[in-house]
C-alpha positions, 0 to 999 in steps of 0.5 A, a space after each residue: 500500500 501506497 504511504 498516505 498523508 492525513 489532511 484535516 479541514 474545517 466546515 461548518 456543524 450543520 454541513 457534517 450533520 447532514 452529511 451523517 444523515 447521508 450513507 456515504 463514505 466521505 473520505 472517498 469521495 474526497 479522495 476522489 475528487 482530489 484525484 480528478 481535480 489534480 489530474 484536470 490541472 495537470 492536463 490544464 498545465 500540459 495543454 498549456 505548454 503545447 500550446 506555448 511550444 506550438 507557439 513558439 514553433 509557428 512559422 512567421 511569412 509576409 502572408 502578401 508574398 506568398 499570394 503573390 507568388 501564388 498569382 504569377 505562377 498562374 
């Protein structure tokens, strides 16, 4: 088994009593929602440097010489 860490927050009295009243197993659902939200941003962070290497690679052309070029070849 992986080591874990414990992480200890606060809501308010009246949120924990309704969550007693509901049978869920709250710390998965937290665990859970952490993964996903970790993993979301992650991705956030991976799209965002392709998209700054995609930048960074474009191929700056005078887009007028290439209309040019393309009229007198006709």
């Amino acid at each position: 088994m992986p080591a874990t860490t414990v992480i200890t927050i606060r809501i308010p009295k009246e949120l924990r009593e309704r969550m007693a009243r509901i049978d869920i197993n709250w710390s998965e659902k937290i665990r859970e929602f952490i993964a996903e939200t970790v993993e979301r941003y992650e991705a956030m962070g991976l799209v965002k440097e392709l998209r700054e290497r995609a930048r960074k690679r474009r191929v700056r052309i005078d887009s007028t010489m290439l209309i040019r070029q393309d009229r007198e070849a006709r």
